[in-house]
PAKE-318300 format. One record per residue (C-alpha): residue in three letters; x, y, z. Coordinates in steps of 0.25 Angstrom, whole numbers, padded with zeros to 4 digits, always signed. Example, Ala and Ser with C-alpha at 12.3 -4.5 7.8 and 13.67 -1.06 7.14 Angstrom:
! PAKE-318300
ALA+0049-0018+0031/SER+0055-0004+0029/
This chain:
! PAKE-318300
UNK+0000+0000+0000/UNK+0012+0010+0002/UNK+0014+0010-0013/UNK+0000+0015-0015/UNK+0000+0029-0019/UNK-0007+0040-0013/UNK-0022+0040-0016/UNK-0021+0027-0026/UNK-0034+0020-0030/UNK-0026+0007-0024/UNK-0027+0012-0012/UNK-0042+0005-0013/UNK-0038-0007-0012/UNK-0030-0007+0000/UNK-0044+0001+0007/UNK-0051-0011+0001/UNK-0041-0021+0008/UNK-0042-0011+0022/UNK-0059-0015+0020/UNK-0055-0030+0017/UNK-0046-0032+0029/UNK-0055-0024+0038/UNK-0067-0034+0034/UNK-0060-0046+0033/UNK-0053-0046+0048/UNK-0066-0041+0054/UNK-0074-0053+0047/UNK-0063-0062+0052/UNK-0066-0057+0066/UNK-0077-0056+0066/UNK-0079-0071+0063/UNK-0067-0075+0074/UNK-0074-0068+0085/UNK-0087-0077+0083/UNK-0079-0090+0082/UNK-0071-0085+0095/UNK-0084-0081+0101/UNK-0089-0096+0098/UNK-0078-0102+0102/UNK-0078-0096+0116/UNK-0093-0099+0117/UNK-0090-0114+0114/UNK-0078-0113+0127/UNK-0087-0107+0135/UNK-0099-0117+0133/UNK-0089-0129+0134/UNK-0096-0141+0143/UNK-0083-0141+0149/UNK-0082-0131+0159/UNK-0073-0122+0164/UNK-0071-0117+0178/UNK-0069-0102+0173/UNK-0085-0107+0169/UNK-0090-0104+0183/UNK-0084-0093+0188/UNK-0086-0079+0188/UNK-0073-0069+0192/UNK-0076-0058+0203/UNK-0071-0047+0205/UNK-0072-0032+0212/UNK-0079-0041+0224/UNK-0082-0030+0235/UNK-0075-0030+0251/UNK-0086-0037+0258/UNK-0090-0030+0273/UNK-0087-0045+0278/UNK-0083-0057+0273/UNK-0076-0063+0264/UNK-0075-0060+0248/UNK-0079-0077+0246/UNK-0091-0072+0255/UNK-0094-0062+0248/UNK-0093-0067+0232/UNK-0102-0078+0238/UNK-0112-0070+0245/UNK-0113-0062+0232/UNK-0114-0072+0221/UNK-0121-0080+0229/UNK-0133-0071+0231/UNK-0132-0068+0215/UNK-0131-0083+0211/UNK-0134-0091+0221/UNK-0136-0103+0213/UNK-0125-0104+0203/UNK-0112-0096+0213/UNK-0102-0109+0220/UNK-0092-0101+0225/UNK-0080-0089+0224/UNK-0064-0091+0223/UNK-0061-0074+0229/UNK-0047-0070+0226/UNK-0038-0069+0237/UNK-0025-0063+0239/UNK-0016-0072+0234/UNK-0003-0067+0234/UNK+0004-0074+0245/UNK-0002-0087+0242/UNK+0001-0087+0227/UNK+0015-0083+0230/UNK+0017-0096+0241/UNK+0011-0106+0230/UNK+0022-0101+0219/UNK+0031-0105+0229/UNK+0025-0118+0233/UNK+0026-0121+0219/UNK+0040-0116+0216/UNK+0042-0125+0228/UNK+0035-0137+0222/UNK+0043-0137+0210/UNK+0055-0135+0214/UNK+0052-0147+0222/UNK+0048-0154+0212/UNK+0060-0153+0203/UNK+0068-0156+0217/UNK+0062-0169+0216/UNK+0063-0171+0202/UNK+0078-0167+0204/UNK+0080-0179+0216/UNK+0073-0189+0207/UNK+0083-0189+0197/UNK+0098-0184+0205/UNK+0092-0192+0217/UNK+0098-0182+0225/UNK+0092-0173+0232/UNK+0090-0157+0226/UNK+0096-0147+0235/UNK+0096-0130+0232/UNK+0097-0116+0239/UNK+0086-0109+0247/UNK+0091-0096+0242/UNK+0087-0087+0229/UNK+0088-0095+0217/UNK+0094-0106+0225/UNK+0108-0099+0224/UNK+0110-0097+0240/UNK+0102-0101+0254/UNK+0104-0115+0260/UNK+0103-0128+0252/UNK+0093-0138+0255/UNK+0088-0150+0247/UNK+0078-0144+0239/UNK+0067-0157+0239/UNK+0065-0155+0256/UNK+0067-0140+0254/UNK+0055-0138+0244/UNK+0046-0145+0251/UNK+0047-0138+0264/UNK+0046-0127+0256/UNK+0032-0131+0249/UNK+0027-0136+0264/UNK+0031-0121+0271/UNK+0025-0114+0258/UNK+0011-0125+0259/UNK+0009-0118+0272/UNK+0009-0105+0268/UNK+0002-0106+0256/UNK-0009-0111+0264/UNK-0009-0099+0275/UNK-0008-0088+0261/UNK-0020-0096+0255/UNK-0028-0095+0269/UNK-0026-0082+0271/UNK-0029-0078+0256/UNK-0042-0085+0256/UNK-0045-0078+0269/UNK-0041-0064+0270/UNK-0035-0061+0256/UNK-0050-0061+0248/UNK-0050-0052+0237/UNK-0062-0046+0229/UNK-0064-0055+0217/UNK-0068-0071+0216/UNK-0070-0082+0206/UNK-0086-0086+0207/UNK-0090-0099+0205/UNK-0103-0102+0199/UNK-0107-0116+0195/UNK-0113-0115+0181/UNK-0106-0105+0169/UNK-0118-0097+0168/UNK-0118-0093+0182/UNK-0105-0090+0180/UNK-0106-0081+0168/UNK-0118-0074+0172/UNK-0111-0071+0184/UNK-0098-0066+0176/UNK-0105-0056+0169/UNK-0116-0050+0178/UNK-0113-0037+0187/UNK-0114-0041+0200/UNK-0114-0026+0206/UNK-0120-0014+0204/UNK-0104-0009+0203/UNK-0093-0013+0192/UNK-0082-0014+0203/UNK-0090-0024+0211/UNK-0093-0039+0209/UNK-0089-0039+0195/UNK-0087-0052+0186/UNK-0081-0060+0176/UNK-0079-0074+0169/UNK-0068-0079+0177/UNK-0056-0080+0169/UNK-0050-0095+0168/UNK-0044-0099+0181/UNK-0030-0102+0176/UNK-0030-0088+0171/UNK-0036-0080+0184/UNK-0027-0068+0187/UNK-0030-0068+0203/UNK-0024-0057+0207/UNK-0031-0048+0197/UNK-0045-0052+0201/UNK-0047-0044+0214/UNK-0041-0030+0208/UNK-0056-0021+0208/UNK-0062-0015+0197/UNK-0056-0001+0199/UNK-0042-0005+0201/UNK-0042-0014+0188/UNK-0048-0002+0179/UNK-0037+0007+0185/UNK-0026-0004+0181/UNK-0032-0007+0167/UNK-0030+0010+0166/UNK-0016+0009+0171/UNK-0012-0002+0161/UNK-0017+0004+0150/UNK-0011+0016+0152/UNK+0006+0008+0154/UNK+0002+0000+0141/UNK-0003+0011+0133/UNK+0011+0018+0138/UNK+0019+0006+0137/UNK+0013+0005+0123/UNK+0016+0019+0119/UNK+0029+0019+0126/UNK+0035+0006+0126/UNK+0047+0012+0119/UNK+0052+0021+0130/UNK+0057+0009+0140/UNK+0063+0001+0127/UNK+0070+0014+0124/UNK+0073+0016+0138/UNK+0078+0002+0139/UNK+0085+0001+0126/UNK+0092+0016+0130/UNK+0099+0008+0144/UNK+0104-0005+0137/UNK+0109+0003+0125/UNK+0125-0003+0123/UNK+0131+0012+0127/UNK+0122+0012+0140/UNK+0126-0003+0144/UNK+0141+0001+0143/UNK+0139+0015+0152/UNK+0131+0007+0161/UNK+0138-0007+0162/UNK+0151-0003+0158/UNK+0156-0017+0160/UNK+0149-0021+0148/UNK+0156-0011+0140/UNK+0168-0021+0135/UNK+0156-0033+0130/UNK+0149-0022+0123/UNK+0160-0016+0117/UNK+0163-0028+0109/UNK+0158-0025+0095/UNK+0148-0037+0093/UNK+0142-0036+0107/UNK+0141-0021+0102/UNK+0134-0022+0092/UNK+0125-0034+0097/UNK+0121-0024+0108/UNK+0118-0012+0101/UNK+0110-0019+0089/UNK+0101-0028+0101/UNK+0101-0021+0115/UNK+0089-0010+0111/UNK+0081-0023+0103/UNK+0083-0031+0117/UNK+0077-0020+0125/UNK+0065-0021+0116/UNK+0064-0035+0114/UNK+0065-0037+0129/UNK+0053-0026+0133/UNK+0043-0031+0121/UNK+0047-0045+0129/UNK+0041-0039+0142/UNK+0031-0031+0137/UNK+0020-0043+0134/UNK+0023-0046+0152/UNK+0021-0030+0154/UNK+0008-0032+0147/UNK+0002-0042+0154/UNK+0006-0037+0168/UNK-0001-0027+0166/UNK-0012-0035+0159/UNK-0013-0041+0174/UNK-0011-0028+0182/UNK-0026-0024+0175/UNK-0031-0032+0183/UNK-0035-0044+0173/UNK-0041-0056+0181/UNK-0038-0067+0170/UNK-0024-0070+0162/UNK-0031-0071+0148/UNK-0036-0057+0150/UNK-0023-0052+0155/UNK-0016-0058+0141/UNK-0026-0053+0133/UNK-0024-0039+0140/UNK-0008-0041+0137/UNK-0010-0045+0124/UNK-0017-0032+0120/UNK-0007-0023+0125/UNK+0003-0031+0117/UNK-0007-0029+0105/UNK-0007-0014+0106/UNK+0008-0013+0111/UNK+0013-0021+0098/UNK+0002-0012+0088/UNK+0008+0000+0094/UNK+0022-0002+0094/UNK+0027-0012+0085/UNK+0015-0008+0073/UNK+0013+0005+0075/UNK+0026+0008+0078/UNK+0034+0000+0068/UNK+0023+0007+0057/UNK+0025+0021+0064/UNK+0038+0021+0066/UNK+0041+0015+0051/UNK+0033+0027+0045/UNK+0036+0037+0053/UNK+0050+0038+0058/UNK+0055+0032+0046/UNK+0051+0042+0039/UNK+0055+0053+0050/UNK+0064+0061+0041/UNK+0055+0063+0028/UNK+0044+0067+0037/UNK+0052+0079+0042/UNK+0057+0083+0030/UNK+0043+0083+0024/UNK+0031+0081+0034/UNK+0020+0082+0022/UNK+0027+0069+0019/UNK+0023+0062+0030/UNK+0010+0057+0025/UNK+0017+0051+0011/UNK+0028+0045+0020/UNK+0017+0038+0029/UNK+0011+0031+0017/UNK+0023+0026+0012/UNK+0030+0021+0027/UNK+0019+0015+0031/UNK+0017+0003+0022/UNK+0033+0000+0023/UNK+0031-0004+0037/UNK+0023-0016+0032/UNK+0037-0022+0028/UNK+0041-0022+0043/UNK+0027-0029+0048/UNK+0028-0037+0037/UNK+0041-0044+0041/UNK+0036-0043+0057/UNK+0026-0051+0054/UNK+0036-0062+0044/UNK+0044-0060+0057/UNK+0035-0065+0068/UNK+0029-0078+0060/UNK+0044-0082+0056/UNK+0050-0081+0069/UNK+0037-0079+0079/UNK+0030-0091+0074/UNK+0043-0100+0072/UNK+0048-0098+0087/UNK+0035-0101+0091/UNK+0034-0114+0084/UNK+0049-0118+0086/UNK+0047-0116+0101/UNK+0061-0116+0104/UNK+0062-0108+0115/UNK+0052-0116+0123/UNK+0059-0129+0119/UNK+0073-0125+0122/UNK+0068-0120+0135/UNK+0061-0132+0140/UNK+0072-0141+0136/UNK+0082-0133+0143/UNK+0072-0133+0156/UNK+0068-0148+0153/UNK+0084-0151+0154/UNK+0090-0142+0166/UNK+0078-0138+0174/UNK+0064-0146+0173/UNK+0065-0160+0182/UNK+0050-0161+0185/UNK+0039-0164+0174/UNK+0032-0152+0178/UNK+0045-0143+0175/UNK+0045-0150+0162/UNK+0031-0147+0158/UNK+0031-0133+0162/UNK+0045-0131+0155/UNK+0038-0138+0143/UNK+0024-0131+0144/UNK+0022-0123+0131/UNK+0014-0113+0140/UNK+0002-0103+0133/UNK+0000-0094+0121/UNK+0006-0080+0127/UNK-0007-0072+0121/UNK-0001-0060+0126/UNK+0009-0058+0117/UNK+0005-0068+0106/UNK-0008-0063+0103/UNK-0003-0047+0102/UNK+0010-0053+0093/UNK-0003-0058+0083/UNK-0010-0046+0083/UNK+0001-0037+0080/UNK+0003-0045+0067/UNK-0011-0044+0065/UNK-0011-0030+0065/UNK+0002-0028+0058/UNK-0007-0036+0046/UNK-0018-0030+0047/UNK-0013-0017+0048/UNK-0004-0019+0034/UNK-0014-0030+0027/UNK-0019-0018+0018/UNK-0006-0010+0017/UNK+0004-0023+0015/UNK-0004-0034+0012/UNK+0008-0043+0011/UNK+0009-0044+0028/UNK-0004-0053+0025/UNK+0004-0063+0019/UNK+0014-0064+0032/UNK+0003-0061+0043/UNK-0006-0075+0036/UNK+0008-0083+0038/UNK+0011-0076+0053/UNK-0005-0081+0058/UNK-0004-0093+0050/UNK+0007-0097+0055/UNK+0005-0091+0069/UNK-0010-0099+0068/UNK-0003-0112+0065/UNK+0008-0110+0077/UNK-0002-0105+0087/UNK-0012-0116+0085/UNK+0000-0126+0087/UNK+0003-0121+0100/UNK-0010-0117+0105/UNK-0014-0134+0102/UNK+0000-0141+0104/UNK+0007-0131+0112/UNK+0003-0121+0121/UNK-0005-0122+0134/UNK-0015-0113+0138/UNK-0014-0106+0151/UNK-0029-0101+0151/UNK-0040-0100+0143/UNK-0050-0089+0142/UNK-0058-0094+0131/UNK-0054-0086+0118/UNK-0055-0072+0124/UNK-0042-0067+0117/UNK-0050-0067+0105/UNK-0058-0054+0107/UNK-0045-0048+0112/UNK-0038-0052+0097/UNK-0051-0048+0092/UNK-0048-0033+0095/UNK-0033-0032+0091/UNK-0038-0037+0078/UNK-0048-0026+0079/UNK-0037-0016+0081/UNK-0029-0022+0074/UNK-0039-0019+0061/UNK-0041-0006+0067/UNK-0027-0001+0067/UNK-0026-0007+0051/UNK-0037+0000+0047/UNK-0033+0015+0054/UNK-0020+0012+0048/UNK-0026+0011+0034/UNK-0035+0023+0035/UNK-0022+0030+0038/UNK-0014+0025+0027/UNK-0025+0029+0016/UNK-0026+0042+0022/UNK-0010+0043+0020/UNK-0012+0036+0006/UNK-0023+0050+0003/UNK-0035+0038-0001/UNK-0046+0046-0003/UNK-0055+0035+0003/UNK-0046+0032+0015/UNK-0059+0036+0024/UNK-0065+0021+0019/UNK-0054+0018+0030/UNK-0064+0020+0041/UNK-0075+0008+0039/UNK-0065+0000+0042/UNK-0062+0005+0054/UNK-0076+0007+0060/UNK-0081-0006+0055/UNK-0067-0010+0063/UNK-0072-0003+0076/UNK-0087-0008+0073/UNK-0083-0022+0072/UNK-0074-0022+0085/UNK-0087-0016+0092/UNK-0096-0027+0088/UNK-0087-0039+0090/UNK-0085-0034+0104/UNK-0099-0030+0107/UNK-0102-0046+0100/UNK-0093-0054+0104/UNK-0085-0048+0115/UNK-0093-0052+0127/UNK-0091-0066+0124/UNK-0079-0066+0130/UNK-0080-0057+0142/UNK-0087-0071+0146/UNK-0096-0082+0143/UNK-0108-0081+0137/UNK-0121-0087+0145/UNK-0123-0095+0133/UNK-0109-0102+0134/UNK-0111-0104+0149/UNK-0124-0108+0147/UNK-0119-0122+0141/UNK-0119-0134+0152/UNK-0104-0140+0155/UNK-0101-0154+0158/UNK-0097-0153+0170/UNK-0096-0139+0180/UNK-0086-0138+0190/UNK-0088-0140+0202/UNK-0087-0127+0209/UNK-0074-0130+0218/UNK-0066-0135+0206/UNK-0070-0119+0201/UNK-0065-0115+0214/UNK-0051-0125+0214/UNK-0050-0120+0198/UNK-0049-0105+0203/UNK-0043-0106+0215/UNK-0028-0102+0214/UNK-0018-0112+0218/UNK-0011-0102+0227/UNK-0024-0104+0234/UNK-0026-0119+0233/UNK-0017-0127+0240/UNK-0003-0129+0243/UNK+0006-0138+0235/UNK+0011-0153+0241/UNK+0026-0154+0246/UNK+0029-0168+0242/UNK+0037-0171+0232/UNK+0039-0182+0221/UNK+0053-0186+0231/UNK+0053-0187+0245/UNK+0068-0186+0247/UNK+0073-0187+0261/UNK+0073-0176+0269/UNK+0087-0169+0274/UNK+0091-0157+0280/UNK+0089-0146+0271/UNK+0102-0138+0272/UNK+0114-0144+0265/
């Protein structure tokens, strides 16, 4: 397109291809979101049921006069359902108690692999008490650990009592005992306030954030403000630390600051290793730490579930990649390429756009070669993962539990996988019409990418929670804006390019905003929970409602871990 001349009848064509594309993506998902939809419906309505099926999350519970909160979530439901409410898991403060079962489990692995040690040396394990077992006294580790487990079993007992009996907090995990029950109850309002009694379907138990649950209402609208505010800055300004950053490590700094470095960086070949990878290291290693930033903050908004939390994530890596790795390649490529000419002539700007703009294509276009020729061939290859389980098998794994976690392949990291897709997405849709060539590379990139994906999500990976499709409306949107942005950016480009009808630009873009309107107003609610419909459909079996309670009770708070071991070795002194 950026040898079309100005005001050429070709430039017909490519408006033509802007009504095309527009139509065709919001046909396809159009037709996505009702197969989505149906195929939630159909896990909803599964005979098989699901614990998550029969409880209700609650939250914003008020400070009752007297009592307990358990008292008082049962006095309230009850009085609202007395037929269909069991029972209530109230959040407590868990703090201490979590913190005593990590180390009961730190202990009851190490103990493990102590045995596993004396089977095959037959001679009995022995290291220091100290930090990182480098210091202290040392003992035989066998008799050591368990004494350990048995002193730390105690005090795990007196946290969970005192957890379960001073350290209630203002939300609860109600139990009904049919899934209608339970979704009326999720989606009613219960008070006359919005800060008060509020619920929701309870997320999956395996993905239940605790310690999110009991922030109030108030508190979690003013954290979601202060969130958006750091990730619109870190956004805008994610430059200033790399800059920053890259300005302290720069070789001349390094060899004022550490002056004993100066004769190894003085060598010509470290030299110029240096200079050409120090700045690209400082980069390489924040864009590594920037999808953790995202989701802590994702988790200080007060999120009570870990899928919302990696769909929040996986947004603010979207809009962080659009902004600064799209925009500001195209931007920077048009604009400051062309910094001189503009100077010298600023009429020239507009002529200088058109033309800069369409080159950029080039780059994206190589990108995008990029990503499904080394992307997509790490991933299959999996070589990293295999070396490292090989080397953890041979030096450090001895029991078969420290084999299968070395060897467990782990979950898709949506968080960053899914924002990765989009931004191809967006670069194709964003060129499709301008340099329809990227059509050809972005088809091998999801083919390919379709293939690999599906491999891993039947063969390879393990799920660590499901929440029944609802990263779907999340894509749905990105999509969306992705379609947006593209067809912004092409009204812009045929205003440069002095079309005469570049106003047939705007349909798109309102039947684009029309469309993202009715979809959500149609299909959105789906997800928020289950219909009455889907839970209406009779299971096989319902869960009694203790197996509810043991599914979302936390194991800080369920018992203490078993001191015996697979060897009973002889006891000796413990110093040596």
């Amino acid at each position: 397109m950026g040898n079309v001349t100005n005001r050429s009848s070709r430039l017909w064509a490519f408006a033509l291809a802007d009504y095309w594309l527009t139509f065709v993506i919001l046909y396809v998902l159009w037709k996505s979101y009702k197969h989505v939809v149906q195929l939630r419906t159909q896990y909803q309505s599964s005979p098989k049921a699901r614990p998550e099926q029969y409880a209700v999350l609650v939250r914003d519970i008020p400070q009752p006069p007297s009592g307990s909160i358990s008292e008082e979530v049962d006095t309230f439901f009850r009085g609202i359902y007395p037929t269909s409410y069991e029972s209530c898991v109230v959040v407590t403060d868990m703090s201490k108690s979590s913190k005593v079962w990590n180390e009961i489990e730190t202990c009851r692995r190490k103990l493990a692999h102590s045995e596993a040690v004396y089977e095959i040396s037959k001679k009995r394990p022995t290291h220091r008490t100290g930090k990182f077992g480098l210091y202290g006294p040392k003992v035989y580790s066998i008799d050591y650990y368990k004494e350990e487990m048995e002193k730390l079993g105690s005090m795990l007992k007196d946290e969970q009592r005192n957890a379960n009996s001073k350290s209630q907090k203002g939300a609860a995990i109600a139990i009904f005992n049919s899934r209608v029950a339970a979704t009326s109850a999720s989606q009613a309002m219960h008070s006359e306030f919005a800060n008060q009694w509020t619920t929701m379907a309870a997320p999956e138990p395996r993905e239940v954030v605790w310690g999110n649950l009991p922030i109030p209402l108030v508190q979690r609208l003013v954290r979601q403000f202060m969130v958006y505010v750091v990730m619109f800055l870190t956004i805008v300004f994610y430059m200033i630390p790399i800059a920053f950053i890259s300005a302290i490590i720069a070789l001349d700094n390094l060899e004022k600051k550490l002056t004993f470095l100066k004769p190894i960086v003085e060598t010509p070949a470290v030299k110029a290793i240096l200079q050409a990878y120090l700045p690209q290291l400082a980069l390489i290693v924040f864009l590594a730490l920037l999808p953790m930033l995202l989701l802590k903050l994702s988790t200080l908004e007060g999120i009570p579930a870990q899928s919302h939390i990696v769909r929040a994530a996986a947004g603010k890596y979207f809009y962080f990649n659009v902004f600064n790795v799209f925009l500001g390649v195209t931007l920077a490529g048009s604009l400051f390429n062309s910094l001189n000419a503009i100077i010298d002539d600023p009429k020239s700007i507009v002529s200088l756009l058109s033309k800069s703009l369409p080159l950029q294509a080039t780059f994206f276009i190589t990108f995008v070669a990029l990503k499904f020729f080394v992307g997509y061939g790490l991933q299959l290859c999996r070589i990293v993962p295999l070396i490292t389980f090989h080397l953890k098998r041979k030096y450090l794994c001895k029991t078969d539990e420290e084999i299968r976690d070395a060897w467990a392949p782990g979950s898709f990291n949506y968080a960053t996988c899914v924002p990765a897709d989009m931004l191809i997405l967006t670069i194709t849709i964003c060129y499709s019409v301008i340099a329809p060539i990227i059509l050809a590379f972005a088809i091998v990139y999801f083919g390919l990418g379709w293939l690999l994906m599906r491999n891993e999500a039947l063969n390879v990976m393990v799920p660590s929670w499901e929440s029944g499709g609802r990263m779907w409306p999340h894509m749905h949107s990105l999509i969306l804006a992705a379609l947006f942005l593209s067809q912004l950016t092409m009204l812009g480009y045929f205003g440069v390019k002095e079309f005469v009808y570049a106003a047939l630009m705007i349909p798109p873009i309102i039947a684009t905003l029309v469309f993202a309107y009715i979809c959500r107003q149609l299909f959105y609610p789906s997800f928020r929970g289950s219909s009455m419909s889907a839970a209406s459909k009779e299971a096989k079996e319902v869960p009694p409602t203790e197996s509810v309670i043991e599914e979302y009770t936390p194991k800080c708070m369920v018992s203490s871990h078993g001191t015996k071991g697979t060897s009973d070795p002889e006891k000796h002194d413990e110093n040596i």
